[in-house]
MIDOSE-1310 file (N, C-alpha, C; in nm, 2 decimals, decimal comma, always signed):
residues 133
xxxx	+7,31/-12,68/+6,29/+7,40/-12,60/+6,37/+7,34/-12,47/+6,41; +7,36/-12,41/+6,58/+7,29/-12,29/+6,57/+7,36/-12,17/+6,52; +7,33/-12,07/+6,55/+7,30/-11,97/+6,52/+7,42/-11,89/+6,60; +7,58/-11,79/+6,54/+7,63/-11,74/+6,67/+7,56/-11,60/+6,75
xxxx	+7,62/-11,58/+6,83/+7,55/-11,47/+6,90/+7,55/-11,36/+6,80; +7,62/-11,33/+6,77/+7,64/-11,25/+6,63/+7,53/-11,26/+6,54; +7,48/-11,36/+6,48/+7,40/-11,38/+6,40/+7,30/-11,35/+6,50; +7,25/-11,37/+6,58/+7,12/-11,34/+6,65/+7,12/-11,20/+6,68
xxxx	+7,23/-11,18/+6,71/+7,19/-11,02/+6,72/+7,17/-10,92/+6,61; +7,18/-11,02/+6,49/+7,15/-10,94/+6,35/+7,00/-11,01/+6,40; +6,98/-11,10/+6,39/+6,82/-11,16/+6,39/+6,82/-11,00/+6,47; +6,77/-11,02/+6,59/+6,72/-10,91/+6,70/+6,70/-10,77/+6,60
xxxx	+6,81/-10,68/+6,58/+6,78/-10,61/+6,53/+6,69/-10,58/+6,41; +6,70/-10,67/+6,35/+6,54/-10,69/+6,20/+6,45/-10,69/+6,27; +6,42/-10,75/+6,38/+6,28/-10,73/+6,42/+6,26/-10,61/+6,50; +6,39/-10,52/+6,58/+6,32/-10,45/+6,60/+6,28/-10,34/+6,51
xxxx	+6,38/-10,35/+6,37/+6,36/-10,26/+6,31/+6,20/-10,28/+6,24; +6,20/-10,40/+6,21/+6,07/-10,43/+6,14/+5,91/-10,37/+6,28; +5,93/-10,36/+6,39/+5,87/-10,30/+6,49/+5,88/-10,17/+6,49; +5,95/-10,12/+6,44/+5,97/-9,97/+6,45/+5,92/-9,90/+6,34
xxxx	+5,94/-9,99/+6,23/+5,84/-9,92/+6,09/+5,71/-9,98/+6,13; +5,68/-10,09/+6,16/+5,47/-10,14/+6,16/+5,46/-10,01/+6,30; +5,53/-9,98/+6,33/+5,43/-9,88/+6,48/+5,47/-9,78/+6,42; +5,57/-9,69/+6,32/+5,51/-9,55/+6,25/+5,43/-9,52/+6,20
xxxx	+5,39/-9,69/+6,11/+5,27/-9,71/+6,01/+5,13/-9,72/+6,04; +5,13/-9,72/+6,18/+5,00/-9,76/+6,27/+4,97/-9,92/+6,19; +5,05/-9,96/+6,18/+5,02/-10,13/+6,12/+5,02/-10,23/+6,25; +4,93/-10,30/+6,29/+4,89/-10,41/+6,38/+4,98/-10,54/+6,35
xxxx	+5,05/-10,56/+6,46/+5,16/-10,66/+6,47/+5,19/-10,77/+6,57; +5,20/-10,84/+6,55/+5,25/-10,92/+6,69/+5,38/-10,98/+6,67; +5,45/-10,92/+6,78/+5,60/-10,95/+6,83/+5,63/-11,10/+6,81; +5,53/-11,18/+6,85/+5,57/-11,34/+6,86/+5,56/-11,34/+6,73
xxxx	+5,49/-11,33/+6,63/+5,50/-11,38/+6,46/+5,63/-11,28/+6,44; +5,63/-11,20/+6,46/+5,77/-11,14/+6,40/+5,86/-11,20/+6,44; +5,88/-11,29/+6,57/+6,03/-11,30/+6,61/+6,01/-11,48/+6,51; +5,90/-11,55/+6,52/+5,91/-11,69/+6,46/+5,91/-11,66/+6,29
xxxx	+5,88/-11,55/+6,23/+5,89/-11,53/+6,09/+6,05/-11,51/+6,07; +6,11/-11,45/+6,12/+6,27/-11,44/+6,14/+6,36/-11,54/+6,17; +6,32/-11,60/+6,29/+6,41/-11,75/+6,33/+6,38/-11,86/+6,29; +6,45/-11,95/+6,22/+6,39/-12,12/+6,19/+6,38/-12,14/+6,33
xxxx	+6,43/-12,16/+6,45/+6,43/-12,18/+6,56/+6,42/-12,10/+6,68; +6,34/-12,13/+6,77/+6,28/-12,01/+6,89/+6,42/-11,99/+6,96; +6,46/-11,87/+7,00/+6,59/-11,89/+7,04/+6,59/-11,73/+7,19; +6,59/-11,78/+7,30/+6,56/-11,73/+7,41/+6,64/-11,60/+7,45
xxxx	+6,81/-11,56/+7,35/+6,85/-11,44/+7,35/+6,81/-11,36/+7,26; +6,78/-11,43/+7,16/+6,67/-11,31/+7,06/+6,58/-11,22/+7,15; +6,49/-11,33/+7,20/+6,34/-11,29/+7,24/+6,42/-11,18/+7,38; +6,51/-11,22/+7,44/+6,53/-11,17/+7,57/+6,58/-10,99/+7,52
xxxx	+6,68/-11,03/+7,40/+6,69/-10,85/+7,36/+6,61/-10,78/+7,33; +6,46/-10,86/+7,24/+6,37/-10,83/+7,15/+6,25/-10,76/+7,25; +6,20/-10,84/+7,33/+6,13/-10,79/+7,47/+6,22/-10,71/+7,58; +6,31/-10,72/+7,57/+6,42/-10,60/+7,66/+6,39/-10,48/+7,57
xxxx	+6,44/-10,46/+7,53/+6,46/-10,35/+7,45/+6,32/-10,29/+7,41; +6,23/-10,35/+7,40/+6,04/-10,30/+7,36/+6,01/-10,29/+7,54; +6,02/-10,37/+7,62/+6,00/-10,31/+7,76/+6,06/-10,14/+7,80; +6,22/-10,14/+7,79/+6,27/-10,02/+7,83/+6,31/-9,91/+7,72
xxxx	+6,23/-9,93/+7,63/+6,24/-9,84/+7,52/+6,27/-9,70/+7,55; +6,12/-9,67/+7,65/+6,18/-9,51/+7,67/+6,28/-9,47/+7,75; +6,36/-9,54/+7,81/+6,44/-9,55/+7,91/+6,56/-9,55/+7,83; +6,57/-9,64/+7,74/+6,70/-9,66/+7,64/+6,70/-9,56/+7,54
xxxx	+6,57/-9,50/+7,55/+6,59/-9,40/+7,40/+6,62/-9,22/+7,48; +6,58/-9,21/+7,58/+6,59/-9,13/+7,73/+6,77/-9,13/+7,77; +6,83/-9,27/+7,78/+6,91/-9,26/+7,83/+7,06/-9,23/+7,70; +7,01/-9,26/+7,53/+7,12/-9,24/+7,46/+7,07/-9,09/+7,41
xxxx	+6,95/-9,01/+7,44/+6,96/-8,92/+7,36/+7,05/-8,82/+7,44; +7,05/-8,82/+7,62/+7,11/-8,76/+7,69/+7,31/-8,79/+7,66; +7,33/-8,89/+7,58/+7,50/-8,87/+7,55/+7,48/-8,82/+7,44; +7,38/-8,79/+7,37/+7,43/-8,73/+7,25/+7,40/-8,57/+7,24
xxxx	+7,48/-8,53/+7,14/+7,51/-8,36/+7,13/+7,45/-8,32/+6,96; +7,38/-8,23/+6,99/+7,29/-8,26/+6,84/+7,23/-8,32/+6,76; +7,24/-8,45/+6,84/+7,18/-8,54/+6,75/+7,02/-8,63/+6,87; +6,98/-8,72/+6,79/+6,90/-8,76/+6,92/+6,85/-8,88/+6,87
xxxx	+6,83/-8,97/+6,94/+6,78/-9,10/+6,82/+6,75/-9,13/+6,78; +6,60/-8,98/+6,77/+6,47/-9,03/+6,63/+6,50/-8,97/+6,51; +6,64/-8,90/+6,51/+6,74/-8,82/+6,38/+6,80/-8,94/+6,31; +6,87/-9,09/+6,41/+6,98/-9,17/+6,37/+6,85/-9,24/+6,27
xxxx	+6,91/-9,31/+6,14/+6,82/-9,40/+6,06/+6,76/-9,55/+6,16; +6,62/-9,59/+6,12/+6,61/-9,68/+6,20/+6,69/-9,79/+6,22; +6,75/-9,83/+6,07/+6,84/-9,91/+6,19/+6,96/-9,91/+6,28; +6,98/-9,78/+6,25/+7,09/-9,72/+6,36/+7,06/-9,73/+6,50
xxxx	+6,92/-9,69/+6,51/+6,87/-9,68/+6,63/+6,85/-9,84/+6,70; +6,81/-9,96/+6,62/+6,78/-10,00/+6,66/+6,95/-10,08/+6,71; +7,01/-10,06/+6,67/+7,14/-10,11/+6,70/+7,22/-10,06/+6,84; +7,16/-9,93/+6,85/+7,20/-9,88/+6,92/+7,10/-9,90/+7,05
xxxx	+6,96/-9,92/+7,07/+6,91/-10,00/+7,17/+6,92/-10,09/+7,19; +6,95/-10,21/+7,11/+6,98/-10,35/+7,21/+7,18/-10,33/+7,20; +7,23/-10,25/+7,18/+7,41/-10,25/+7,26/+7,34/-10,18/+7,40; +7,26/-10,08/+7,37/+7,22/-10,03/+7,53/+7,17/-10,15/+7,61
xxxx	+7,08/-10,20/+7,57/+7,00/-10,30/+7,64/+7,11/-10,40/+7,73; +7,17/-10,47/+7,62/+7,31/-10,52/+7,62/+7,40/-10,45/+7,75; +7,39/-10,38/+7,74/+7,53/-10,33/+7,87/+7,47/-10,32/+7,98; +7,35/-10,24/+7,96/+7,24/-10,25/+8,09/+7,17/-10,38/+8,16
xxxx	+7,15/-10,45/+8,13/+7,05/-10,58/+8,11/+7,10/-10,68/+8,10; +7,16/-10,73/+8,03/+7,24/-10,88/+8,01/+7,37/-10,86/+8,09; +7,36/-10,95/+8,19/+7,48/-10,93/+8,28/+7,58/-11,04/+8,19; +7,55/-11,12/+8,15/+7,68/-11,26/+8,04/+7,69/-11,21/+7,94
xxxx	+7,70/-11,05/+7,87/+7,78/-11,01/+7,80/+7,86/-10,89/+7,85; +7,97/-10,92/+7,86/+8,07/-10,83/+7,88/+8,06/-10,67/+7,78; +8,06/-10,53/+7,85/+7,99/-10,45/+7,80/+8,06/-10,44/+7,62; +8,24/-10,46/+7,66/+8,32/-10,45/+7,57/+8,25/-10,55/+7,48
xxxx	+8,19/-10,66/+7,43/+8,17/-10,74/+7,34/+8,00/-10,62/+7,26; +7,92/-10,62/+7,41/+7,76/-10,55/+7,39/+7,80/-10,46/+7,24; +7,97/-10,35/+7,29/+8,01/-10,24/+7,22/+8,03/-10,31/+7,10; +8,12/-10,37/+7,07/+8,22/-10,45/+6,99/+8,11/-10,52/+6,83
xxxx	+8,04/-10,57/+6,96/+7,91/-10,63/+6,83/+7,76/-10,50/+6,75; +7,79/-10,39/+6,86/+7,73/-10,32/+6,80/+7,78/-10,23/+6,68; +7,89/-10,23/+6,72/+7,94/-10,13/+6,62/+7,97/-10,22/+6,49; +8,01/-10,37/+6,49/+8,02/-10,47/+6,37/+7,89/-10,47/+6,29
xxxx	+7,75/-10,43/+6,36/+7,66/-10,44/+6,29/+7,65/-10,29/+6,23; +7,66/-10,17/+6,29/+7,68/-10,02/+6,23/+7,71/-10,06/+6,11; +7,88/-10,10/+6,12/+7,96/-10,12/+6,03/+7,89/-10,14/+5,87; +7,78/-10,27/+5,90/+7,71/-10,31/+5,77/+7,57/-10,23/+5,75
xxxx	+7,55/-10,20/+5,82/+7,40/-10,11/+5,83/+7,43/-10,00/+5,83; +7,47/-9,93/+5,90/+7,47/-9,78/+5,88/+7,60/-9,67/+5,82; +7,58/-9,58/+5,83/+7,62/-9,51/+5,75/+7,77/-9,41/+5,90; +7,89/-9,37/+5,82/+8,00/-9,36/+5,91/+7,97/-9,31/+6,04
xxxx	+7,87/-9,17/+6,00/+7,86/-9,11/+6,11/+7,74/-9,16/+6,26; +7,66/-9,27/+6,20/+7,61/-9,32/+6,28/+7,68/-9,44/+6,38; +7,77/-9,47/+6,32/+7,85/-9,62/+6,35/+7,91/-9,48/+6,48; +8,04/-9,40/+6,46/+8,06/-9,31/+6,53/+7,97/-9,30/+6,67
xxxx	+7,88/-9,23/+6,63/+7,77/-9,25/+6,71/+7,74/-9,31/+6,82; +7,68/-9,44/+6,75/+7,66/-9,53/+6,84/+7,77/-9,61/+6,91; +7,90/-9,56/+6,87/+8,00/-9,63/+6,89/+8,04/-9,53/+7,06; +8,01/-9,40/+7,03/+8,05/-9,34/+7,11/+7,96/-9,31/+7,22
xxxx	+7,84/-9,33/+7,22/+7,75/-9,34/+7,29/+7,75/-9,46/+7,41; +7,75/-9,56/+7,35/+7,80/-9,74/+7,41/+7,90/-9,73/+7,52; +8,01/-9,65/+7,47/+8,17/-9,63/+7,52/+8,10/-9,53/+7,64; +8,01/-9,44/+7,66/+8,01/-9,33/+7,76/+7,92/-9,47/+7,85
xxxx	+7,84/-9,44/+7,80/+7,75/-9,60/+7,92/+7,81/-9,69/+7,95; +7,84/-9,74/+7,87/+7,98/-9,85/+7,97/+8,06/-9,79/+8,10; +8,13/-9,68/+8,04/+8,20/-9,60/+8,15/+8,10/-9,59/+8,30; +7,97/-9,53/+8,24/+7,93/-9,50/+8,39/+7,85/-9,63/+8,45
x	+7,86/-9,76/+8,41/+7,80/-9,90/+8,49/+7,93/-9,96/+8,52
């Protein structure tokens, strides 16, 4: 049986997070072994958030530090952030998810990963982008 969107977008996020620690570490990586070490199965909205979100990085990390007020995304824990790039990616980018679900599913992952004030956060960040698309 596959995988729900839900679950893939927990996949998605491990890998970016796991991307975001090998490139602090100056550790050599490749995206394709990371996304098939993660998935029993190749699965084309993984890859599409996983490569979305590594293509417009600076754009996504550009575009949530500007909603935020004291804080900025290389302060949120990594997986905050990375949670908070593919809901960006999500609202911007995938036109077949409705922004309300992009929000909805990001903050369910917050919820398990991060800590109140990040959830907040990213919750509130999502909600201003949505507003202006």
């Amino acid at each position: 049986m596959g995988k729900t969107r839900s679950e893939l977008r927990e996949k998605a996020m491990v890998i970016l997070y796991q991307i975001d620690i090998l490139k602090n570490n100056n550790v050599e990586f490749s995206v394709e072994n990371l996304i098939s070490e993660n998935l029993e199965v190749d699965n084309e909205f993984v890859r599409n958030i996983v490569y979305g979100v590594i293509t417009h990085l600076e754009s996504l990390d550009e575009l949530a530090n500007s909603h935020m007020k004291d804080w900025s995304i290389s302060r949120i824990d990594k997986t905050g952030a990375a949670i908070l790039r593919m809901g960006l990616y999500e609202i911007l980018y995938e036109e077949d998810t409705p922004n309300i679900v992009a929000i909805n599913e990001a903050v369910e992952l917050a919820k398990k990963y991060s800590d109140d004030n990040v959830r907040k956060i990213i919750n509130a960040v999502l909600d201003k982008v949505s507003n202006e698309n």
